[in-house]
C-alpha positions in Angstrom: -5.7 93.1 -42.9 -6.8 90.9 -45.7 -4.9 89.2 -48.4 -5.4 90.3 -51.6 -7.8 87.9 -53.6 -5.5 86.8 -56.9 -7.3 86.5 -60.1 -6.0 82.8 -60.7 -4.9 81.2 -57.9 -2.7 77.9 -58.2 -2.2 75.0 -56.1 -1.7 71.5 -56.3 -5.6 70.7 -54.7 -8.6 72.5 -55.0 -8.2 76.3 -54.1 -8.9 77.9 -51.2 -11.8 81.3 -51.3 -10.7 83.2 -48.2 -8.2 84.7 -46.6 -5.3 85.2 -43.8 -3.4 88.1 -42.2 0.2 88.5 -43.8 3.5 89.3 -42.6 6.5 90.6 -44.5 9.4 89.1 -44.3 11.9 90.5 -41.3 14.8 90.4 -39.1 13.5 90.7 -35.5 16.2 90.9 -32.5 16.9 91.3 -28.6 13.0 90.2 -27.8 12.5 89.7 -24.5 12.2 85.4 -24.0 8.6 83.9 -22.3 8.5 82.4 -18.6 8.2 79.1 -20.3 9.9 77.5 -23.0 8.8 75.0 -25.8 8.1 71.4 -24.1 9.2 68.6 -25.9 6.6 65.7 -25.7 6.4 62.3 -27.7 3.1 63.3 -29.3 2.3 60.8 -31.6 -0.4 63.3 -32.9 1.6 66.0 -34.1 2.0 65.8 -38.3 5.7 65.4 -39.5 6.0 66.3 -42.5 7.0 64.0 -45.6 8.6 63.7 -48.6 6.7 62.0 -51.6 7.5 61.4 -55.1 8.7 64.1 -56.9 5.6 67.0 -58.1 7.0 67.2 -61.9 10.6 66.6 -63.5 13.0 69.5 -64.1 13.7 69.6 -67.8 16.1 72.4 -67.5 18.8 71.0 -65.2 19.4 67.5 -63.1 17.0 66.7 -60.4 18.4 67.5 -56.7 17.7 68.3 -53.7 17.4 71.9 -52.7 19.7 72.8 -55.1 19.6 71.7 -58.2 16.4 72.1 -58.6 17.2 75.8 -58.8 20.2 75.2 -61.1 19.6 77.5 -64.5 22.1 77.4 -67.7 25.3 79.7 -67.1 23.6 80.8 -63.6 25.5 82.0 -60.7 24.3 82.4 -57.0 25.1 85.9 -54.9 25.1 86.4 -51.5 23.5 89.9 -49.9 24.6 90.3 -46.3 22.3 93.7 -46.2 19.4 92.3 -47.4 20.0 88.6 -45.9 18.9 86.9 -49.1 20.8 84.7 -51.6 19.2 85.0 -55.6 20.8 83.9 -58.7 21.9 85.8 -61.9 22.5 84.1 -65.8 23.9 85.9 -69.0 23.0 83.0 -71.2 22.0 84.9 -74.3 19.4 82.4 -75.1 17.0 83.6 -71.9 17.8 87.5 -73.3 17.6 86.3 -77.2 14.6 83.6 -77.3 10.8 84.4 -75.7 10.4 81.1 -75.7 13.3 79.6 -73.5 13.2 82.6 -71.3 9.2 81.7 -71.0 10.0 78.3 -70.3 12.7 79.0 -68.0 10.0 81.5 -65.4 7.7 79.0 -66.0 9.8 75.9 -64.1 11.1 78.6 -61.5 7.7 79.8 -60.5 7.0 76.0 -59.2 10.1 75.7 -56.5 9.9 77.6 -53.6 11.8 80.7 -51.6 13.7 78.7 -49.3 13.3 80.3 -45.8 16.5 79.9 -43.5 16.4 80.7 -39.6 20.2 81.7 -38.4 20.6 81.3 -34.5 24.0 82.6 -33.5 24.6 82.8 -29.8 28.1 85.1 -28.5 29.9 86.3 -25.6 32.6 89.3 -25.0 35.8 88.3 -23.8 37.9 91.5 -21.6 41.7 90.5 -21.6 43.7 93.1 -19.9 47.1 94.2 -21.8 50.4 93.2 -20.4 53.4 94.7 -20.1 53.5 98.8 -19.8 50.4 98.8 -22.0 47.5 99.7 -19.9 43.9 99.0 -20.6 42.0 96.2 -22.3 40.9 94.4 -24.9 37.4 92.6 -25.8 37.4 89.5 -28.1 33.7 88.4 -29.3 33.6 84.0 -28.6 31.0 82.2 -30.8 29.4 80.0 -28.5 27.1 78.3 -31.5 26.0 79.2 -34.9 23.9 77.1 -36.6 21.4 77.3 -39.4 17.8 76.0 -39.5 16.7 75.5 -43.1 12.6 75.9 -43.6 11.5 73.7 -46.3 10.1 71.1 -45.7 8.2 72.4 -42.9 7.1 75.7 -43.4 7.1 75.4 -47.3 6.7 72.3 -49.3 10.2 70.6 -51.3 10.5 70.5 -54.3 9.5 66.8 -54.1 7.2 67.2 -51.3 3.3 66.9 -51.7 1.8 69.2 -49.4 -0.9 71.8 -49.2 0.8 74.3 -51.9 -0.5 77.5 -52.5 0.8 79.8 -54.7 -0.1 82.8 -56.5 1.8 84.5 -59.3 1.4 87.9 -59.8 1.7 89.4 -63.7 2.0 93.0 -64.0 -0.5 94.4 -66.0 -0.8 97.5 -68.0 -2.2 100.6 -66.7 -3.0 98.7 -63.3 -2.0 101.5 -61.3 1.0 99.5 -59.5 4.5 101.2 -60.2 6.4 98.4 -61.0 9.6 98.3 -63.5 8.0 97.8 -67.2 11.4 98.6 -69.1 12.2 101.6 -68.1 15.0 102.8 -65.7 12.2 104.0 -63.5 9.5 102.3 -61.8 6.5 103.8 -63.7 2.4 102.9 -63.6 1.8 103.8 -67.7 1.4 101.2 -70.1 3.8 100.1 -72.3 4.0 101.4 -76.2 4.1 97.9 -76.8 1.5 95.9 -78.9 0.5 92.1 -78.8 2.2 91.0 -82.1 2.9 87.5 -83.3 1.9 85.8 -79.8 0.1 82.5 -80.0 -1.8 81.2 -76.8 -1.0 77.9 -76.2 -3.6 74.7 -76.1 -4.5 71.5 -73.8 -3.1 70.8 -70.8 0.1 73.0 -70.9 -2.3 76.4 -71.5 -4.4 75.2 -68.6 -2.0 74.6 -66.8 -0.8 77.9 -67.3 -4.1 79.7 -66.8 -4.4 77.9 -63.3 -0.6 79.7 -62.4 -1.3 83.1 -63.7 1.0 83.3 -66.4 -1.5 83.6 -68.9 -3.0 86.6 -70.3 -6.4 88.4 -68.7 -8.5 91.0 -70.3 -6.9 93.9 -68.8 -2.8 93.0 -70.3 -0.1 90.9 -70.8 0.5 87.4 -70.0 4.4 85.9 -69.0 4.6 85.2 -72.6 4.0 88.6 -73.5 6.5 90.2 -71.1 9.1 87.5 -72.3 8.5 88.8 -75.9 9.0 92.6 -75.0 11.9 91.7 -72.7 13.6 89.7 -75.5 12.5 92.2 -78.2 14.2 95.4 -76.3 17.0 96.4 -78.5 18.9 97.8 -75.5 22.5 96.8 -74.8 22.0 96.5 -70.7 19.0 95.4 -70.5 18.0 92.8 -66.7 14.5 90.5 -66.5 13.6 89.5 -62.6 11.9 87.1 -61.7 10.6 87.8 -57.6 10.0 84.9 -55.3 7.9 86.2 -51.8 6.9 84.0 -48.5 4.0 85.8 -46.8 1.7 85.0 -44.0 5.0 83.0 -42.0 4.6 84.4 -38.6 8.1 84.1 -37.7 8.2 86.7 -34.5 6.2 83.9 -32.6 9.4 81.5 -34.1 11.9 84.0 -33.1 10.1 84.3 -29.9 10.1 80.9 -28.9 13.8 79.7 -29.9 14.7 82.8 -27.7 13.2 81.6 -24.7 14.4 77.7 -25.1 18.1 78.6 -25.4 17.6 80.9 -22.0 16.1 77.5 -20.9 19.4 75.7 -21.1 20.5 78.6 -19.1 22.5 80.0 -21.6 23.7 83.8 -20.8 25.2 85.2 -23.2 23.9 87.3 -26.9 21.3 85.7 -29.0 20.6 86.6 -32.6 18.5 85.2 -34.8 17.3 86.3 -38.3 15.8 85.3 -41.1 17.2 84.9 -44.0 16.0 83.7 -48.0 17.7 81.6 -50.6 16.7 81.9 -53.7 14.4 85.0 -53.0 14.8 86.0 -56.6 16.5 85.7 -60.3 17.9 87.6 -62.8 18.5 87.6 -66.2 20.7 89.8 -68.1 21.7 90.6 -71.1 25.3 89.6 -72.2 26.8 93.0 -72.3 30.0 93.8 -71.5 28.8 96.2 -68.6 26.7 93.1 -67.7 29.0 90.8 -67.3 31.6 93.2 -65.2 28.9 94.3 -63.2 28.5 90.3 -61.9 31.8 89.4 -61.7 33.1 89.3 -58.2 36.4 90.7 -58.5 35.4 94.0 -60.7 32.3 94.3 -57.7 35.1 94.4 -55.2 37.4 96.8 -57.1 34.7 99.3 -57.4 33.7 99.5 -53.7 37.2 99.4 -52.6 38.8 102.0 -55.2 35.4 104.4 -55.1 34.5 103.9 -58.6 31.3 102.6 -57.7 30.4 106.6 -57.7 31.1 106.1 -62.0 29.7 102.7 -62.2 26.5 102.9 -60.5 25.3 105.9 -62.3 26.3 104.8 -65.6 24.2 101.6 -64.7 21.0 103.6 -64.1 21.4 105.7 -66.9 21.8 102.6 -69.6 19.7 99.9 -68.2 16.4 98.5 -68.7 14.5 96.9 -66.3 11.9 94.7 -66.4 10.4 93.3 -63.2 6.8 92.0 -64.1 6.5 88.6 -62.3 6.1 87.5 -58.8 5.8 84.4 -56.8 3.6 84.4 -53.6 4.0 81.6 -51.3 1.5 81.1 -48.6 3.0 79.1 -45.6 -0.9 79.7 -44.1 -3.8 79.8 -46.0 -7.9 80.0 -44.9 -5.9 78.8 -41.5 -4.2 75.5 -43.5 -0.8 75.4 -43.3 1.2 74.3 -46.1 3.8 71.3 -44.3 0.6 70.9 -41.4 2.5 72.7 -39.1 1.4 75.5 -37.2 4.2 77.7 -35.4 3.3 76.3 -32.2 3.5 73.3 -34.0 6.7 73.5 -35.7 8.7 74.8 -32.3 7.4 71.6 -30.7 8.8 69.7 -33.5 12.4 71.1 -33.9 13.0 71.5 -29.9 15.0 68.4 -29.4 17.7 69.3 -32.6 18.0 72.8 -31.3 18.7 71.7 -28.3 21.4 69.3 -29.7 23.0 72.2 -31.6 23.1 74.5 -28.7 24.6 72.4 -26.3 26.7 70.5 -28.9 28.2 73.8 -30.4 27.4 73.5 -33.2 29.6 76.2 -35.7 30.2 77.3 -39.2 27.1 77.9 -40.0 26.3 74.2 -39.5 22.3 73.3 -41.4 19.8 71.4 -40.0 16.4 70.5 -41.4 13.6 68.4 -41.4 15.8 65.0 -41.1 17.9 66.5 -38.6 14.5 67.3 -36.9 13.5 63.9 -36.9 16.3 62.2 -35.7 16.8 64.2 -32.7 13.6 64.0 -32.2 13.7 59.8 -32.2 17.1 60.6 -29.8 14.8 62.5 -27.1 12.4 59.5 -27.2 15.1 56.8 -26.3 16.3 59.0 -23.7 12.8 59.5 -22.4 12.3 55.7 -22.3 15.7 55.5 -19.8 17.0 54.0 -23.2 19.8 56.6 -23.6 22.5 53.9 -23.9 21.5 52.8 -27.1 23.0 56.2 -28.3 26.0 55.8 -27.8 28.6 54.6 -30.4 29.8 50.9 -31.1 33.1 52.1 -30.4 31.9 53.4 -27.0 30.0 50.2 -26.2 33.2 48.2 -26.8 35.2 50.5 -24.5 33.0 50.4 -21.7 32.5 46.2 -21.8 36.3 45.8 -22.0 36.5 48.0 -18.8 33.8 46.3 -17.0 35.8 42.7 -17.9 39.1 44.8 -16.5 40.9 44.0 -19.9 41.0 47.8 -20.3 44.4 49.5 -21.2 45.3 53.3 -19.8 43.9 54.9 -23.0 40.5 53.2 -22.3 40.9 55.0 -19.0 42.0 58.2 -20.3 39.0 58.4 -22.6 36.3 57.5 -20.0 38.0 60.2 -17.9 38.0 62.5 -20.3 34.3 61.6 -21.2 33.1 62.3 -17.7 34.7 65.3 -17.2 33.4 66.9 -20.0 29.9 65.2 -19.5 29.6 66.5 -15.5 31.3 69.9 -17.6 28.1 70.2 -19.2 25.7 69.6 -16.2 27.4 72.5 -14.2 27.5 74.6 -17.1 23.0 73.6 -17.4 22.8 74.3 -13.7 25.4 77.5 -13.0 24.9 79.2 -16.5 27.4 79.4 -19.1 27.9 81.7 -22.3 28.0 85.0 -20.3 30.5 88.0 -21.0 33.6 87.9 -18.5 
């Protein structure tokens, strides 16, 4: 299937006319591996991805990286376990109050990207029988690794990465047919009562600018501007603005795929998951209401799932809000078959082998994050090694050790460590060559 052809496309170099297939965003599990896993090679051809100066300044918040960069006045991040997506929320009454900032504020957002995160978690169930006059048995779940493999950078261009960018922003119109949430508490496709009042286009390089994003007005309906001004204008009490962040045509079942079958590689026998997950996948802004701000706040968001009063709450919420939900974000991580880091998913599993690898057989815990410099330095590890250079890796503290034991000046704890060393080293070889990780 085609991808829809936007109206004004916007990227950093020239556009691209045609199109690729697209894929939505999922969570894809217990796939059976390939015969052969990813092979690492030193290919000197293969693009790596790098970072440049910086594509514009943030004039809303410091400058940062991954983070900051989607830092907002009086915002707050939230976590969503069901949906596997992380988005932020902001009462700052100047964003709910002022067309303007709120403009401004969409504006700078639409430039920084979803950022996509691969989880790899890999388990194994534990039977302990009960002692005593108990009979039967328990099963205890052992987290073998869990690690996290964050995307940008290599699927989508960093905030201060130059790369092959393309982005569309979508504007809702009026009367496009699309049911889409216009202020209403229901998703409707009618146009708005609304009229264009008092809105001045801008000029010179910031209007063009605009044009080339989307967020300028067409013949057929309102620009962001315009939705900014309605939003802002709405003399409800609960009133929310979102802005939606999307990653399409990311073919991540080939990615899922191909971790699969290198951790059965390091013959590894116990449960793999892996999902996908988004940061930043969207943000909201509300109004600075009282139900607003108890609706955000942690504590009150516990209280009312624990004590049942969500079946009040969340009623009451429906009935008194106003929604508004008219911009969107695409990001292409393929384009007319260019891909935006220069890394194809072949590509990319080629590139990260040697640090998931590392992670597995180091295991790695807690949700541990590795990117594209992690990528690169294990990748310059599995290069030494390759060259028989291996003992260049190890630590100064090491190299020390092993000379003053070579001299015979080492003490016992010298000999303790290297003991301890090679047991857990020839550990690790059985383990690669019996198969470890497997329920018992």
């Amino acid at each position: 299937m085609g991808l829809p052809k936007p109206n004004r496309p916007f990227r950093d170099d020239s556009p691209l006319p045609s199109s690729a297939s697209a894929h939505s965003l999922q969570t894809y599990q217990d796939v059976e591996p390939e015969e052969n896993p990813p092979t690492y090679t030193d290919d000197d051809t293969l693009t790596i991805p790098q970072s440049r100066s910086p594509i514009n300044t943030n004039n809303l918040s410091s400058v940062g990286r991954l983070v900051s960069p989607y830092d907002i006045p009086g915002g707050r991040m939230i976590s969503s376990s069901p949906a596997k997506k992380t988005y932020t929320v902001t009462l700052e009454p100047q964003f709910s109050q002022n067309p303007k900032a709120l403009c401004s504020l969409v504006t700078f957002q639409a430039n920084r990207p979803p950022v996509p995160i691969i989880v790899v978690k890999g388990t194994h169930t534990v039977t302990n029988k009960n002692s005593g006059s108990n009979k039967g048995s328990s099963k205890d779940t052992v987290v073998d690794f869990d690690f996290r493999i964050n995307c940008v950078g290599s699927v989508l261009p960093d905030v201060d990465q130059l790369g092959d960018r393309c982005r569309f922003v979508e504007v809702v119109q009026d009367n496009d047919g699309r049911k889409k949430y216009r202020g209403g508490r229901l998703k409707s496709k009618g146009g708005s009562k609304n009229k264009k009042q008092d809105r001045v286009a801008g000029t010179g390089t910031n209007a063009d600018l605009e044009e080339g994003q989307g967020l300028m007005a067409g013949s057929d309906g309102p620009d962001l501007e315009e939705w900014c001004r309605r939003f802002c204008n709405d003399k409800a009490g609960v009133k929310s603005f979102t802005f939606h962040r999307a990653l399409e045509v990311w073919n991540h079942p080939v990615l899922h795929k191909g971790i699969t079958t290198l951790i059965r590689s390091l013959n590894y026998r116990g449960h793999i998951c892996i999902e996908i997950h988004t940061h930043n996948a969207h943000l909201t802004v509300y109004s600075p209401s009282l139900l607003n701000k108890l609706r955000t706040h942690s504590l009150v968001w516990w209280a009312c799932v624990l004590l049942q009063l969500w079946i009040i709450t969340w009623p009451l919420l429906w009935l008194l809000e106003k929604r508004y939900e008219p911009i969107t974000a695409i990001w292409y991580a393929r384009y007319d078959e260019e891909y935006a880091c220069g890394l194809s998913e072949t590509a990319w599993l080629e590139f990260f082998t040697p640090v998931i690898k590392r992670s597995v057989l180091g295991r790695a815990r807690d949700g541990e994050v590795v990117g594209l410099e992690e990528a690169k330095s294990a990748r310059e590890e599995a290069s030494i090694v390759a060259r028989g250079e291996g003992q260049r890796l190890e630590s100064e503290a090491e190299r020390e050790r092993r000379e003053r034991v070579q001299r015979g000046q080492g003490g016992w704890a010298d000999s303790l460590v290297g003991v301890v060393r090679g047991v857990a080293e020839v550990g690790m070889e059985i383990n690669q060559v019996t198969g470890w990780g497997g329920d018992r």
